[in-house]
N, C-alpha and C positions, 0 to 999 in steps of 0.2 A: 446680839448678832442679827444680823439682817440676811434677808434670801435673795440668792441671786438668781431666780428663777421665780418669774411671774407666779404668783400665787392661782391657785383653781379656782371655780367655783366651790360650797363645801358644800359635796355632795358625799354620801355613806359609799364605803368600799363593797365591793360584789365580794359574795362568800367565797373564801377561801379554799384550795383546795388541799387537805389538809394532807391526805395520803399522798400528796407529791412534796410535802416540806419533811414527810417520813423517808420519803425516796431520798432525798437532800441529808437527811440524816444519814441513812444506812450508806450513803456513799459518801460523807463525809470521815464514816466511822473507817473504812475502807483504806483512804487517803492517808489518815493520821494512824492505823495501824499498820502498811505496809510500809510506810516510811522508818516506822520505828522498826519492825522489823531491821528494814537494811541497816539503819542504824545502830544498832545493837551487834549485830554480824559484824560490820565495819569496826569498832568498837573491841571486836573481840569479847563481845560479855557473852553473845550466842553463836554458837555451833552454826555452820552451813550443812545443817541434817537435810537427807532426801523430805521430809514432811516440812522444813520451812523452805526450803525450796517449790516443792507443791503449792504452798500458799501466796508465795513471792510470785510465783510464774500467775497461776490465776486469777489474784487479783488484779496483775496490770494487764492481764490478756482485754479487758472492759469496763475498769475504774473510770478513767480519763475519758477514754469517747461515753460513758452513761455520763460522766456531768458536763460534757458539750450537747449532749442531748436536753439534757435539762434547761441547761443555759439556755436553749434554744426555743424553749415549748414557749416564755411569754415575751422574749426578744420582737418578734415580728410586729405585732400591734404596738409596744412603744417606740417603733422609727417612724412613726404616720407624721411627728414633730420634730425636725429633722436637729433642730437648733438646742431644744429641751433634750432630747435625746443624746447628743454631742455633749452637754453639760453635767448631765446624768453619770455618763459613761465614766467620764474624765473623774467625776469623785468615787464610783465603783470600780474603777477597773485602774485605769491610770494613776490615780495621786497615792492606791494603795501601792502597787509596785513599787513605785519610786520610793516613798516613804521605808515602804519594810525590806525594804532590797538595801537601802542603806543601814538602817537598822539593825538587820539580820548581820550585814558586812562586818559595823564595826562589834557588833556584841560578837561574834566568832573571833576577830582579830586579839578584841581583849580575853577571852578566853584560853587565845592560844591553843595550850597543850591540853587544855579539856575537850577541843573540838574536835570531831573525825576528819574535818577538813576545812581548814582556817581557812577564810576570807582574806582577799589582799584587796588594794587601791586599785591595784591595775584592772579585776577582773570588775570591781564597779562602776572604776570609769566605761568600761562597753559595755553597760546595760542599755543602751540602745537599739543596740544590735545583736548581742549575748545576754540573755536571762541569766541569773544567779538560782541555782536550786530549781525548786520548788516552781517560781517564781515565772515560768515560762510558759504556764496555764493561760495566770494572765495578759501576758504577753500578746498571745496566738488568741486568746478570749478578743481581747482588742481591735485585732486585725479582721478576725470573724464577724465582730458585732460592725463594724466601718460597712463591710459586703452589704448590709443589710441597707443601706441608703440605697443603694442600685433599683433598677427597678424590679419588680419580685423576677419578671422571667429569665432576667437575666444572671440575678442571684443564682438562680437555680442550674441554668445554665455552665455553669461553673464548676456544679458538683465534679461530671463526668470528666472537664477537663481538669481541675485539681486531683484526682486519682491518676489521670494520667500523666499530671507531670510529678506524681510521686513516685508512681513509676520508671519516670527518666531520669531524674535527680535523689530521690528519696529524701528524708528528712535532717539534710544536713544543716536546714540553714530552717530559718522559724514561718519563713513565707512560704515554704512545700510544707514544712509541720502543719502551717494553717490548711495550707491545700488539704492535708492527710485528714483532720479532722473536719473538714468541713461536713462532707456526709452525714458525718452524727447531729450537727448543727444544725443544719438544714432539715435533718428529719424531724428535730425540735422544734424548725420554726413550722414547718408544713402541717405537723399534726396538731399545735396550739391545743388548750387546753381544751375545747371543745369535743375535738376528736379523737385526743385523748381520754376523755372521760365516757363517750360514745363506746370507746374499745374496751377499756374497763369498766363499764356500763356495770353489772353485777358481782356478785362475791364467785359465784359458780364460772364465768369467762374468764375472772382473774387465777381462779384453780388453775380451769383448765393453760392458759398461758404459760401460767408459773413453772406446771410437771413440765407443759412440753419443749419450753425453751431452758429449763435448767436441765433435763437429761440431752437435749440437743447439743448443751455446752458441756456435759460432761462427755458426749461422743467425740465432739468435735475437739477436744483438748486431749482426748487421750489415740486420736486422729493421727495417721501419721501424712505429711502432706509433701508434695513435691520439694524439693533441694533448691528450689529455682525461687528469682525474685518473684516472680506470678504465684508461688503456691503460698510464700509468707503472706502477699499481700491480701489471697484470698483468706487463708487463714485467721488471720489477722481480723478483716473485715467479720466472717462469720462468726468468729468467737465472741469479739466486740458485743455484737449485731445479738446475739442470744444471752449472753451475761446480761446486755442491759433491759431484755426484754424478761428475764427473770427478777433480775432487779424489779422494776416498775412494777411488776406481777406480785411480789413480796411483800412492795407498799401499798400496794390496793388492796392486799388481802388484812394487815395492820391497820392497817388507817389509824385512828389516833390511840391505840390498845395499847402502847406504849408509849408514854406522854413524854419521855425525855428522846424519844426520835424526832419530832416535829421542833423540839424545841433547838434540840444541834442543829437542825436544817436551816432552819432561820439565820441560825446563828453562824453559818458554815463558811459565810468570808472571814470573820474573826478569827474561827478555828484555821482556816487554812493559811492565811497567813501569820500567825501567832505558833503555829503546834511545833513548828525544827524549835525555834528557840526554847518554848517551856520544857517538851519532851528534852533536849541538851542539857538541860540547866537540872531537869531531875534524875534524870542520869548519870549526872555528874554527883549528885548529893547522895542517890543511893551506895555508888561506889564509893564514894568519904564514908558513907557511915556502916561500910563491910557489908552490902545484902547482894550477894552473888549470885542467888538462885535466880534462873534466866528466865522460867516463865514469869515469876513472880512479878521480877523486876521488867519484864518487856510487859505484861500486867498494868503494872502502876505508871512505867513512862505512858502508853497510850492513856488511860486515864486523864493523865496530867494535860498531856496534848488533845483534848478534850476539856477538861472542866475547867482549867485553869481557862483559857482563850472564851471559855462559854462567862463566865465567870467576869470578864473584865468587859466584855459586848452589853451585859445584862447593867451591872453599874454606870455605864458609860452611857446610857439612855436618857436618864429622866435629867439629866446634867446637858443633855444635848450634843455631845463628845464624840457621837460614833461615826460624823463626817471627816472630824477633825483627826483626829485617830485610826484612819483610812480603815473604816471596820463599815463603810455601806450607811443607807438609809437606814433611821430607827425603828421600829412599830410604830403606830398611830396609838395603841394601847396594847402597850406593856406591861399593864399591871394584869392584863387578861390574859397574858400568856398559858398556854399556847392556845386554846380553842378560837381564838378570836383576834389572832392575828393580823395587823393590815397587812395590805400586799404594798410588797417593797420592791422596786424594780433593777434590783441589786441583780447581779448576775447569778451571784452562788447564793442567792434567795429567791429560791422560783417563786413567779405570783401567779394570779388567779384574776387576772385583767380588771387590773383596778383602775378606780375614777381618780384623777388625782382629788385629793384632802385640801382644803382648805387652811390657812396655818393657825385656826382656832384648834383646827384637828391634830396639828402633827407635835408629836414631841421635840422636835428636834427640828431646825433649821436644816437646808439645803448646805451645801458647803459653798461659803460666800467667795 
């Protein structure tokens, strides 16, 4: 296979930042266990208790805006190549939707009566304009990452007016969705790893961060805020806004101390598009095989929706497979996993502003 994209010079990758692929992790870990959550609940395998409710509400009060934040932090520097970038994108962002939006369609149709909610023809044919699932990430990811051609000021510009027409409209339709998160994105691109790493600069800043914006979210969720659209949206915004600055505080304070965080994070487009069908598919087998206990069993589906999708990104590597299998850019050296990572400018793989590789360098072809 041959690369559709001019090859680099082969120069070595800038170090990696490893506590933000731990970030990547801990919010991917996030994703695939509140999903299962509701899955399970839907399902009827788990009780709708006040304590999974608790966890259901918090997690999405700043799951999703912390990884448009992320998306965002090495976004800015790879649109400097307007054409590279457009190409890029299309096998990170776009050729996976399509791919696993059909996928996901008909493996739920054939499922049938094992899915919480079977797929039809009709709702895949408007994936153009209706996201399936999950699947709507990338979608509004897309739309976000396009803003980025603009010129920066004007990028920016937009912030304030996409709040306000979220405001006027709300998130019915996936171009206000994009409006809604843009904020998060844009504060990804504005801060770039630089000033990111400036702000978590030490172990003792990331402390102090961590206490102060994860008891700020614990204030602010147990807050009670106006009835009115203004007070959701503030709500909304500040909860976001302190969950994910605990987040990123959590992973600064980790950094590689837990060596399969860095390695989901890497791995977190595979995970995120792979995790409804594996976590389905094991959920379906535990109930065959009579194991009813709910932690247990909501336990082993997240697992599943995890290793398994980790599990198929990691083999799909040194074969070259993981453009083709809409699972993103591969390592440059994967057999170093994780300490020595390249940077892949994959979206749900934050990088650390790397040089492009040379293709003596890269495991894998571009997607041709």
């Amino acid at each position: 296979m041959t690369s559709a994209l001019p090859p680099g010079p082969a120069v070595a990758a800038k170090p990696r930042l490893l506590w933000v692929d731990t970030a990547r992790g801990i919010g991917i870990i996030l994703v695939v266990y509140a999903h299962v959550l509701r899955g399970q609940v839907s399902a009827k395998l788990l009780a709708p208790t006040a304590i999974e409710q608790l966890q259901d509400h918090a997690i999405y009060a700043f799951h999703m805006p912390f990884f448009f934040l992320l998306s965002g932090l090495f976004a800015g520097s790879a649109a400097r190549s307007p054409l590279r970038f457009l190409q890029r994108r299309f096998v990170s962002i776009v050729y996976p939707y399509l791919l696993w939006s059909v996928a996901q369609t008909f493996l739920s149709i054939a499922a049938n009566q094992y899915a919480n909610t079977p797929g039809t023809i009709h709702a895949l044919a408007q994936i153009a304009v209706h996201p399936i699932g999950q699947f709507w990430f990338l979608y509004v990811l897309a739309i976000l990452q396009l803003l980025l051609l603009l010129p920066r000021p004007i990028f920016y510009l937009l912030v304030p007016v996409s709040v306000l027409a979220g405001l006027e409209w709300g998130t019915a339709s996936m171009l206000t969705r994009a409006g809604w998160s843009l904020p998060f994105f844009a504060a990804g691109v504005f801060l770039g790893p630089h000033r990111l790493e400036a702000w978590f600069h030490s172990t003792r800043e990331a402390l102090f961060w961590f206490v102060g914006a994860a008891l700020l979210f614990v204030l602010l969720f147990a807050a009670s805020f106006p009835p009115t659209l203004l007070g959701g949206v503030l709500r909304h915004y500040f909860l976001a806004t302190a969950g994910s600055v605990a987040a990123l505080s959590l992973a600064r304070l980790i950094g590689d101390k837990i060596r399969i965080l860095p390695v989901l994070g890497v791995a977190s487009l595979a995970i995120f598009v792979l995790h409804v069908i594996c976590g389905a598919a094991i959920r379906t087998l535990l109930v065959k095989l009579g194991l009813h206990q709910p932690m247990v069993a909501t336990l082993l589906v997240t697992l599943a929706g995890l290793l398994i999708p980790l599990a198929v990104y990691l083999l799909s590597i040194r074969p070259g497979l993981t453009p083709w299998l809409g699972l993103g850019f591969p390592p440059a050296s994967p057999a170093r996993l994780p300490p020595s990572i390249d940077q892949s400018d994959t979206p749900l793989e934050p990088t650390g502003g790397k040089a492009d590789v040379g293709p003596d360098q890269a495991r894998g072809p571009e997607f041709p």
